[in-house]
C-alpha positions, 0 to 999 in steps of 0.5 A: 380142382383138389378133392376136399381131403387133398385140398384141408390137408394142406391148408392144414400145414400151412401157416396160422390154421396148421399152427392152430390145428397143431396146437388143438392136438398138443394142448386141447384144453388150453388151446379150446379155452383161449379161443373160447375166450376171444370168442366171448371178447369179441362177441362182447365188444360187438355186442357193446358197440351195437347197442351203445349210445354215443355218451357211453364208453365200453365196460371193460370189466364186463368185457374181463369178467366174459373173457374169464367166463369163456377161459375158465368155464366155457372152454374146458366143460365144452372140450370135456362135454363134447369129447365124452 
């Protein structure tokens, strides 16, 4: 068994976490904001799937319009919010 800092680090240079944790430290804002806008895609299309009925399709504007939300808003007030 590793110990629990032996063991993040180096999942943290490996592959897509290290990749993401990397860019989290070069470019904060953006890297927050684009993952902030996945988030609020999936949350979304998960939210459209659950409560859709079969004659309905998926309402991409709104699914744009939350996407923006999170890359826009949501995204750089949290980093600044939480990095106070």
């Amino acid at each position: 068994f590793c110990s629990s800092s032996s063991s993040s680090s180096s999942l943290a240079s490996v592959g897509f976490v290290g990749w993401y944790l990397g860019m989290v430290k070069s470019r904060p804002v953006f890297t927050k904001s684009v993952t902030s806008s996945l988030i609020y895609i999936a949350a979304d299309l998960s939210s459209q799937t659950i409560s859709k009925t079969s004659s309905e399709t998926y309402d991409l504007v709104r699914t744009a319009r939350m996407a923006g939300y999170g890359l826009f808003v949501l995204g750089p007030t949290l980093h600044y919010w939480f990095n106070f």
